[in-house]
FINU-512462 format. One record per residue: residue number from 0; residue in one letter; x, y, z of N, C-alpha, C in turn. Coordinates in pm, whole numbers. Atoms other than C-alpha are relative to their C-alpha. Example, Ala and Ser with C-alpha at 12.3 -4.5 7.8 and 13.67 -1.06 7.14 Angstrom:
+-----+------+--------+--------+--------+--------+--------+--------+--------+--------+--------+
! seq ! type !    n_u !    n_v !    n_w !   ca_u !   ca_v !   ca_w !    c_u !    c_v !    c_w !
+-----+------+--------+--------+--------+--------+--------+--------+--------+--------+--------+
!   0 !    A !     89 !   -119 !      0 !   1230 !   -450 !    780 !     90 !    120 !      0 !
!   1 !    S !    -82 !   -119 !     -6 !   1367 !   -106 !    714 !    -77 !    109 !     73 !
+-----+------+--------+--------+--------+--------+--------+--------+--------+--------+--------+
END
This chain:
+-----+------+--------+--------+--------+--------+--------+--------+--------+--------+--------+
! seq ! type !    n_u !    n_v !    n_w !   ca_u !   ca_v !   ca_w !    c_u !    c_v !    c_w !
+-----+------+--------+--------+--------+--------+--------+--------+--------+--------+--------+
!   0 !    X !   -120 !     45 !    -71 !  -7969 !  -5129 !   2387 !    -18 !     25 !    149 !
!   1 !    X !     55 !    -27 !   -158 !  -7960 !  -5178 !   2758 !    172 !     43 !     36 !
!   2 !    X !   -127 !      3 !    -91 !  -7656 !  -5082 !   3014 !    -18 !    -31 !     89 !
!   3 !    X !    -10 !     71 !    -95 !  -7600 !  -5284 !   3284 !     93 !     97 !    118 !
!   4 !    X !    -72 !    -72 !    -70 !  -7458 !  -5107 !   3603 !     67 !   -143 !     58 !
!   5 !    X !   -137 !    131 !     -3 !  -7133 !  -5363 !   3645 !     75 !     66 !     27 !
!   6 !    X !   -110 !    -33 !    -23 !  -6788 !  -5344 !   3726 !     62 !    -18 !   -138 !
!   7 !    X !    -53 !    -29 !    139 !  -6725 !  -5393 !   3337 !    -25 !    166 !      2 !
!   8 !    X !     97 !   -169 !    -22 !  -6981 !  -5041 !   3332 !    117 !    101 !     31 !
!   9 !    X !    -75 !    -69 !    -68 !  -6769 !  -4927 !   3555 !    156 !     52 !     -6 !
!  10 !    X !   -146 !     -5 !     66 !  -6402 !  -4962 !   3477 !     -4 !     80 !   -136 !
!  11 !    X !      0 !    -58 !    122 !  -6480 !  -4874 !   3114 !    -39 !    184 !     66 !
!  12 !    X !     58 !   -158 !    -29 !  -6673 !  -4523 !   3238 !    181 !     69 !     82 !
!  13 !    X !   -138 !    -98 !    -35 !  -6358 !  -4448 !   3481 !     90 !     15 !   -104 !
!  14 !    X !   -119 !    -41 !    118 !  -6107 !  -4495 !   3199 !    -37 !    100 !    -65 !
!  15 !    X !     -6 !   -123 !     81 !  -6238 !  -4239 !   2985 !    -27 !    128 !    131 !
!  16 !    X !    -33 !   -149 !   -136 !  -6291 !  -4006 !   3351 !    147 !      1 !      7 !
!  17 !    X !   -149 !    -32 !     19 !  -5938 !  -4063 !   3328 !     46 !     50 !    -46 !
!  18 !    X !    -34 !    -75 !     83 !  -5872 !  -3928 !   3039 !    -46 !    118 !     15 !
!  19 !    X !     74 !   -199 !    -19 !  -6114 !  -3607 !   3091 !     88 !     38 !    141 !
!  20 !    X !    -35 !     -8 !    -93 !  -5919 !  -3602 !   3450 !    192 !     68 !    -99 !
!  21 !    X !   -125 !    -67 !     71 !  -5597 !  -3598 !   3194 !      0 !    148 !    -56 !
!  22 !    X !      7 !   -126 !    104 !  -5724 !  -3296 !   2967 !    -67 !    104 !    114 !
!  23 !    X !     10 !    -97 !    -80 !  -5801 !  -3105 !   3299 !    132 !      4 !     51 !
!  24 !    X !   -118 !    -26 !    -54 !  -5479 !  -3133 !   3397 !     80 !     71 !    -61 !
!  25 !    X !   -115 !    -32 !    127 !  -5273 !  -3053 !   3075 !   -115 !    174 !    -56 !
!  26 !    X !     29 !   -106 !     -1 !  -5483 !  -2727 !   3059 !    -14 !     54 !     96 !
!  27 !    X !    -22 !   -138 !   -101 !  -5440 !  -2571 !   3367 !     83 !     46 !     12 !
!  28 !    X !    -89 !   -124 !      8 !  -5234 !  -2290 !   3386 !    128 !    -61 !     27 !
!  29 !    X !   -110 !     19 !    -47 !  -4869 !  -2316 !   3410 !     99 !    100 !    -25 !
!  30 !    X !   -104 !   -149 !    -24 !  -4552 !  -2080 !   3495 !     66 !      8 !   -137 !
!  31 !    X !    -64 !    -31 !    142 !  -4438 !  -1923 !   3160 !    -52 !    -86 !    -99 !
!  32 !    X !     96 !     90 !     88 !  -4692 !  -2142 !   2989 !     61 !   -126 !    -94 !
!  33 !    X !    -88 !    104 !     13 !  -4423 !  -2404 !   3000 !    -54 !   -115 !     26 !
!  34 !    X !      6 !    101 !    -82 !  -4526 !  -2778 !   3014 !     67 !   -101 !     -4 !
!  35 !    X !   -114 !     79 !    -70 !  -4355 !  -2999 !   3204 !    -55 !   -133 !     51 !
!  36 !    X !     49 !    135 !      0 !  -4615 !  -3265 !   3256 !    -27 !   -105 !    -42 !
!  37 !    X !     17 !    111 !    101 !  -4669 !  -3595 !   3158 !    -91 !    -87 !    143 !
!  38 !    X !    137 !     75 !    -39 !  -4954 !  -3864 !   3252 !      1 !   -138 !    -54 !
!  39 !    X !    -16 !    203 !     49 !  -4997 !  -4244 !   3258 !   -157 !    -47 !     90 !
!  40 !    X !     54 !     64 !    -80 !  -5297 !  -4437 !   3359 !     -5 !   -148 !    -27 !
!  41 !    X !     14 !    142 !     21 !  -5305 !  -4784 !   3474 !   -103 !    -59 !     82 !
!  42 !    X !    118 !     60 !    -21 !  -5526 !  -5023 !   3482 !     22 !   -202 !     12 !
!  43 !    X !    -63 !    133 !      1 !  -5516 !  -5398 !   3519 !     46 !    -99 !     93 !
!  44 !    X !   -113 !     80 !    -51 !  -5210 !  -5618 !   3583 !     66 !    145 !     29 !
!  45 !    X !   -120 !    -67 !      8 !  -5026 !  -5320 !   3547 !    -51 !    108 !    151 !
!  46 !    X !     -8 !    -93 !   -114 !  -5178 !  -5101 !   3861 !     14 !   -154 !    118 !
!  47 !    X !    -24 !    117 !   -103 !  -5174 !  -5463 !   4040 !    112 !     43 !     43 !
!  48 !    X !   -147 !    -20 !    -50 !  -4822 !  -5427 !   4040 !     64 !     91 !     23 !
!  49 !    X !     17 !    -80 !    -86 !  -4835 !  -5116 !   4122 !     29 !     -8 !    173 !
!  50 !    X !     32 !     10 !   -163 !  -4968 !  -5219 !   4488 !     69 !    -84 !     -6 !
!  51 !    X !    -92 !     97 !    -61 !  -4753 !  -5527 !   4497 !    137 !     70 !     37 !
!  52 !    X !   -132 !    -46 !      8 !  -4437 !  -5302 !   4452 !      6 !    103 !    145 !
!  53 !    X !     38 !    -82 !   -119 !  -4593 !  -5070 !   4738 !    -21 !    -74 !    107 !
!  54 !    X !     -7 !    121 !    -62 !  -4632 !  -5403 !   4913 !    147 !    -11 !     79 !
!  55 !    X !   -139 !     -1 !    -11 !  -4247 !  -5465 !   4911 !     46 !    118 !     75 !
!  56 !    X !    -76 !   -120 !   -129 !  -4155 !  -5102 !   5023 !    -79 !     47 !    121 !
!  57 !    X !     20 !     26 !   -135 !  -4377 !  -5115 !   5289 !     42 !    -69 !     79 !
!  58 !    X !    -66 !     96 !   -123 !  -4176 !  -5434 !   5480 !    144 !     58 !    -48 !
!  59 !    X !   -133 !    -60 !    -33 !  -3842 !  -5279 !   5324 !      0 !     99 !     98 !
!  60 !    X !      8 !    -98 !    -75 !  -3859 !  -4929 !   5450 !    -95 !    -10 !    138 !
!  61 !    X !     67 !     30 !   -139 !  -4107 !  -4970 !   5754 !    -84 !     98 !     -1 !
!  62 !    X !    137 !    -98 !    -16 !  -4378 !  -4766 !   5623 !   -112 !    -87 !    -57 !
!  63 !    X !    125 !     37 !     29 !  -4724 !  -4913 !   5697 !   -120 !     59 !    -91 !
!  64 !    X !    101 !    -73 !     92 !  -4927 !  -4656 !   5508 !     37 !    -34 !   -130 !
!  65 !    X !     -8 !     47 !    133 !  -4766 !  -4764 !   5199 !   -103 !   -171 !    -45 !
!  66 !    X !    124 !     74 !      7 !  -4963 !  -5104 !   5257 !   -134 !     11 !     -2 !
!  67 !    X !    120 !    -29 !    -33 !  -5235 !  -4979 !   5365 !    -61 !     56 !   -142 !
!  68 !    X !     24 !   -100 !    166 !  -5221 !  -4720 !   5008 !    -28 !   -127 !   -115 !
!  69 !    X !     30 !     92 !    109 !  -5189 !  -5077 !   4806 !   -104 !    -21 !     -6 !
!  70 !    X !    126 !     54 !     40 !  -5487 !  -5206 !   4904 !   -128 !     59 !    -80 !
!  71 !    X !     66 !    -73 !     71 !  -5683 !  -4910 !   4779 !     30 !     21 !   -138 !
!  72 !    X !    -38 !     20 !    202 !  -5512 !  -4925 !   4451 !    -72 !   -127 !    -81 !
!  73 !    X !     97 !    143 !     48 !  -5637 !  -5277 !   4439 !   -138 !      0 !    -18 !
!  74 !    X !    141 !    -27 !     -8 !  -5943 !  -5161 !   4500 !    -29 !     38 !   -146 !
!  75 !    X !     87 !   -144 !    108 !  -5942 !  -4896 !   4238 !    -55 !    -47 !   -140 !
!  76 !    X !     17 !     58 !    166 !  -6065 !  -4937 !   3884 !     96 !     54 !    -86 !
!  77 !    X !    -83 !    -57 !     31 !  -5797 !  -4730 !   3769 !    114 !    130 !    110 !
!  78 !    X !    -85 !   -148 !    -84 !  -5485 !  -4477 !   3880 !     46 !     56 !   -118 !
!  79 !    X !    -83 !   -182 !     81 !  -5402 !  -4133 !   3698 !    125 !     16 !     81 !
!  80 !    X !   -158 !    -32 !   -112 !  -5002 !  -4091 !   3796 !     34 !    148 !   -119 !
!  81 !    X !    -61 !    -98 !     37 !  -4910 !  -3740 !   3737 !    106 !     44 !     37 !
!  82 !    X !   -147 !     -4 !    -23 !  -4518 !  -3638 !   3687 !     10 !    132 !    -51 !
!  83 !    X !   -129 !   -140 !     63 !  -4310 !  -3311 !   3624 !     87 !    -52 !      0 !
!  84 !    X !   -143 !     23 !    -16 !  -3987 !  -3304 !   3511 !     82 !    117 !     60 !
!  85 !    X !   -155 !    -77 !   -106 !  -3670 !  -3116 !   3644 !     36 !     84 !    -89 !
!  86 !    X !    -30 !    -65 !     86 !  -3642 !  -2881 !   3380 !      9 !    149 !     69 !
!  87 !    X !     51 !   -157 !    -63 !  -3583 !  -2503 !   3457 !    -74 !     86 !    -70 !
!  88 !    X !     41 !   -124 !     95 !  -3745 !  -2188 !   3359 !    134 !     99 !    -77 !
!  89 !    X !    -77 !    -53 !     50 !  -3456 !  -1984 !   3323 !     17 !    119 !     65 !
!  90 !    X !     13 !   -143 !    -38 !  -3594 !  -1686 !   3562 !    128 !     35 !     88 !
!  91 !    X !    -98 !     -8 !    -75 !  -3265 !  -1712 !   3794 !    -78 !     38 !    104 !
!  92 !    X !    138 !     -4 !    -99 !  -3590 !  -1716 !   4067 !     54 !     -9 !    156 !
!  93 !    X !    -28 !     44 !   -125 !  -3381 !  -1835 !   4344 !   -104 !    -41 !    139 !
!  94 !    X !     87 !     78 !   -107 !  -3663 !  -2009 !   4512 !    -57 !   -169 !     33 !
!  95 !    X !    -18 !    160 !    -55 !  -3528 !  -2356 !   4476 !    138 !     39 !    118 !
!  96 !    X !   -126 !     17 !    -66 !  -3224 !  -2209 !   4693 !    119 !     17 !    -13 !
!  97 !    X !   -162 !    -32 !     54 !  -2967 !  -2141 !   4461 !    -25 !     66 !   -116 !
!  98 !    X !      8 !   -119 !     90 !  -2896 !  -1829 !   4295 !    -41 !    -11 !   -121 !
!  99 !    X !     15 !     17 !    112 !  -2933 !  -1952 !   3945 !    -24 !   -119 !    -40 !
! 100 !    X !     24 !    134 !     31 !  -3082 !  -2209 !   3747 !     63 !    -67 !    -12 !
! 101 !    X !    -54 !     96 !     15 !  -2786 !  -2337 !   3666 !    128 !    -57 !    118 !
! 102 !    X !    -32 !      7 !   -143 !  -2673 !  -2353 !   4029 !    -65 !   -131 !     31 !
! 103 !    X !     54 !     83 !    -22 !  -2941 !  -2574 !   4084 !     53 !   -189 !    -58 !
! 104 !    X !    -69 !    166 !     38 !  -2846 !  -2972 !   4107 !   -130 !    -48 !    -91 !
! 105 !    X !      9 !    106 !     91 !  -2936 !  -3208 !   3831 !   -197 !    -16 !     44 !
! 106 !    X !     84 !     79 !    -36 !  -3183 !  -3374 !   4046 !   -119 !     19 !     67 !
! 107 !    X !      5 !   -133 !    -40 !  -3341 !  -3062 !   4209 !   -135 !     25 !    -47 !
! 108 !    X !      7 !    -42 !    112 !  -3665 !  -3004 !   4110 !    -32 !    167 !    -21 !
! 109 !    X !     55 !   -140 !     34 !  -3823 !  -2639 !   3973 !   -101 !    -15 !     81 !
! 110 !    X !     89 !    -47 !    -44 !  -3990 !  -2487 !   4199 !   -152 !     64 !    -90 !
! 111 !    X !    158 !     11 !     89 !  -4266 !  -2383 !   3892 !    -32 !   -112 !      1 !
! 112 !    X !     32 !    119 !     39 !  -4275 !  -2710 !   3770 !    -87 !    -62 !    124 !
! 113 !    X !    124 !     75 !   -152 !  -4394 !  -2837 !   4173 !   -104 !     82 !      0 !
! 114 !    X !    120 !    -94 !    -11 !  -4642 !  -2530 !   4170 !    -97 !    -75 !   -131 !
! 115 !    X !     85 !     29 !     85 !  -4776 !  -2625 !   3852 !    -53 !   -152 !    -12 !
! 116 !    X !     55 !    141 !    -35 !  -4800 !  -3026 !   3925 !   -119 !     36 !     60 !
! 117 !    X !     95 !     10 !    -60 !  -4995 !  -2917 !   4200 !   -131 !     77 !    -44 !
! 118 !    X !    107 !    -73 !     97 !  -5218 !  -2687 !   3979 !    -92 !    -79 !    -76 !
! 119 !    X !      9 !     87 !    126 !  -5266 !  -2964 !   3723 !    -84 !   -118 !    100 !
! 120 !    X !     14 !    120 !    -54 !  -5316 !  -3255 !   4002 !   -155 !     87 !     70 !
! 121 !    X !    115 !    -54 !    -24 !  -5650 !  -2993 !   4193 !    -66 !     23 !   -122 !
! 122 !    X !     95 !     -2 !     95 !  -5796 !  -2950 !   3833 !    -15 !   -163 !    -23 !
! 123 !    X !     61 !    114 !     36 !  -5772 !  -3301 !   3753 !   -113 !    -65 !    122 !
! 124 !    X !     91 !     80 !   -132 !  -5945 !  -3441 !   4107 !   -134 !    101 !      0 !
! 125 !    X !    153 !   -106 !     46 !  -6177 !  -3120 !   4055 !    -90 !    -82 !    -85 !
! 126 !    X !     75 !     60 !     81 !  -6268 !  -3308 !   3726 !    -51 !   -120 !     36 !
! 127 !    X !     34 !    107 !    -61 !  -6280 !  -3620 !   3887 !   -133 !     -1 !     84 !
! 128 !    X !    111 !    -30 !    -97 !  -6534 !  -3501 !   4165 !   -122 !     44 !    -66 !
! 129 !    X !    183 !    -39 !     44 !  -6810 !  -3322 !   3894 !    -47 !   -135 !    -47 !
! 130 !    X !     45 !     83 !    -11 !  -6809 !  -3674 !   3792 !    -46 !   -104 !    123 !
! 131 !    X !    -12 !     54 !   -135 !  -6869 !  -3777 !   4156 !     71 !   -172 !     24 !
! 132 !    X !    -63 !    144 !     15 !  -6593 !  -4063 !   4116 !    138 !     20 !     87 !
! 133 !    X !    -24 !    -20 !   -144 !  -6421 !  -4115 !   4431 !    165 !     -8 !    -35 !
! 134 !    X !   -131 !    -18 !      8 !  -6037 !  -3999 !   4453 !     54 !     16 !    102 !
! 135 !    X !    -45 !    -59 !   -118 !  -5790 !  -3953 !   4683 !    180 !     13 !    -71 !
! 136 !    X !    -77 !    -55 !     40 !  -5452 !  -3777 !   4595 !    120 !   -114 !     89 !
! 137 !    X !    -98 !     79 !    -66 !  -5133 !  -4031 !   4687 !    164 !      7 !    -47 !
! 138 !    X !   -147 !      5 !      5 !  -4754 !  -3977 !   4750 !     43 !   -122 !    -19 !
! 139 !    X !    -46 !    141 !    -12 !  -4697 !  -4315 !   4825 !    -11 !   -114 !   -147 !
! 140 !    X !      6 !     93 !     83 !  -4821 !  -4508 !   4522 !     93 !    132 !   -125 !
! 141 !    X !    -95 !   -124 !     86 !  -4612 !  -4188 !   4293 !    131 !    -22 !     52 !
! 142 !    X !   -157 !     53 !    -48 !  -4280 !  -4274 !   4503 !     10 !    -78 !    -49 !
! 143 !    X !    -19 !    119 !     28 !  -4332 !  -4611 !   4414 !    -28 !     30 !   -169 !
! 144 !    X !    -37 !    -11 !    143 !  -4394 !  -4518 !   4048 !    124 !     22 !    -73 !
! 145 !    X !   -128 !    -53 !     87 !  -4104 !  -4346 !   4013 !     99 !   -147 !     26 !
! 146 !    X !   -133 !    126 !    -51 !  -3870 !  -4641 !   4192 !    -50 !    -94 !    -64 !
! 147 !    X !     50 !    109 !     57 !  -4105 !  -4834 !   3951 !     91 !     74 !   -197 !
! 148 !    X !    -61 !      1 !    140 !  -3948 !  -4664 !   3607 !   -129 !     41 !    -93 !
! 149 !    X !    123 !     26 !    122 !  -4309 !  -4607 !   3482 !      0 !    142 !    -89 !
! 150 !    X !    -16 !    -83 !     22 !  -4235 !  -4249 !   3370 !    128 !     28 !    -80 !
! 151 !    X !    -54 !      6 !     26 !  -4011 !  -4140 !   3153 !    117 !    100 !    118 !
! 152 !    X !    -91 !    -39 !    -58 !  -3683 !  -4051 !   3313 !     61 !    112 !     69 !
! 153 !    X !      4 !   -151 !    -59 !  -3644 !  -3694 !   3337 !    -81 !     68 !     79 !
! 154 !    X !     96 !    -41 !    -97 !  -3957 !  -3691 !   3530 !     50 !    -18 !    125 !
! 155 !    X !    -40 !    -56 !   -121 !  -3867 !  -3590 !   3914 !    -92 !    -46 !    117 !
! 156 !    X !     70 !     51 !    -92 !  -4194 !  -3645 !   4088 !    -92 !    -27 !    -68 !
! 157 !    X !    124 !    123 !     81 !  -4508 !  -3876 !   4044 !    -56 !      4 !    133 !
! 158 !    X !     93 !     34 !    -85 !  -4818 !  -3830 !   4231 !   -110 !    -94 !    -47 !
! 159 !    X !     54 !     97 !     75 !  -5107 !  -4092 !   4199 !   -134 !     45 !     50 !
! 160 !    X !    148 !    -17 !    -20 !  -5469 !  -4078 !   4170 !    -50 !    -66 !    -42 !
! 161 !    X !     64 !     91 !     36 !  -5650 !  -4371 !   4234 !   -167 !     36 !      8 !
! 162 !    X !    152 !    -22 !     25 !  -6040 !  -4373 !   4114 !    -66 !   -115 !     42 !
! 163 !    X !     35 !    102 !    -76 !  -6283 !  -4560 !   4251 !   -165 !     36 !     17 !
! 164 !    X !     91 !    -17 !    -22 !  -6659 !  -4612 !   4199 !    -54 !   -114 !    101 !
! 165 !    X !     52 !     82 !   -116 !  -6836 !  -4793 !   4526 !   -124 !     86 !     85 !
! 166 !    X !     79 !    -27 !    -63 !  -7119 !  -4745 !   4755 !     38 !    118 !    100 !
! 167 !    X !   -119 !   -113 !    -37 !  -6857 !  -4566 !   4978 !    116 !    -20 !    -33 !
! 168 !    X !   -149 !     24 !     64 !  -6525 !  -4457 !   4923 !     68 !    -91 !     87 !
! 169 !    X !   -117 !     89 !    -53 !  -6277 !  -4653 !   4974 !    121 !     44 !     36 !
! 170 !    X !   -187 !    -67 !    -75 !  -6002 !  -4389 !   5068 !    -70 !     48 !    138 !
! 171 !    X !     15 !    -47 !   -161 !  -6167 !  -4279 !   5405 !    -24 !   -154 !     78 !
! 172 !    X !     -4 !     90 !    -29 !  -6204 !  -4473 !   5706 !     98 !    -97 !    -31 !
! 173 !    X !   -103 !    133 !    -18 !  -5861 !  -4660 !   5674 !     97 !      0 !    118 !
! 174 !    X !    -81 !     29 !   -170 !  -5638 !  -4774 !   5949 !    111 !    -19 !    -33 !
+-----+------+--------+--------+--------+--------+--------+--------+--------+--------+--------+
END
């Protein structure tokens, strides 16, 4: 059997780095060994519209970097969108601001829960990198997830991690 180095090759190989990018995430440590994450990757039509939707709130709102973020999605062969939800611990921690968890608004989220996203989101791009498969960590296409519905509901925040095999990357060098 032969393998061809392609952009079939290619797409197929990131999707399953995706997944190993998932199972580094969903095992790294978290506060009270609570988890609160959840994971989607798209691929396709479906990260197309992704960047088209990041398209749109770049001429609504009047942020150019959100265009600029589509095109690299377009690029990508895939995006990993990682979410927490808004759930509390229970420690009465007061380091969202208000005395008690149940002080805290609705919409608010846990201060663990953001610690541990960001725990979850450096192991996965960690995993991403021993496969030397080019990432770059994005607010912008994760805003637009959420104002996209792709998560289930109780999730709070959505960061995105688009992958991307090329000669060079395609997240540096942008304007």
């Amino acid at each position: 059997m032969q393998i061809e180095f392609n952009a079939q090759t290619i797409d197929e190989t990131v999707k399953n780095i995706a997944v190993q990018m998932m199972i580094a995430a969903q095992t790294a440590p978290k506060g009270r060994g609570v988890d609160t994450l959840n994971f989607l990757v798209l691929t396709g039509a479906e990260k197309d519209q992704l960047a088209a939707t990041m398209d749109k709130i770049a001429l609504r709102d009047k942020l150019d970097f959100f265009a600029r973020d589509a095109q690299n999605i377009r690029s990508a062969s895939a995006v990993l969108l990682i979410g927490t939800d808004n759930s509390v611990r229970g420690l009465n921690c007061a380091l969202c601001g208000h005395a008690t968890c149940s002080q805290k608004p609705v919409n608010q989220p846990c201060v663990f829960n953001e610690v541990d996203l960001g725990i979850a989101i450096g192991s996965a791009v960690s995993s991403a990198g021993m496969f030397k498969v080019d990432n770059r960590v994005m607010y912008s296409a994760g805003k637009t997830a959420m104002e996209m519905n792709l998560m289930k509901k109780t999730v709070t925040t959505i960061f995105a991690i688009p992958l991307s095999v090329a000669a060079k990357s395609i997240f540096y060098d942008r304007k």
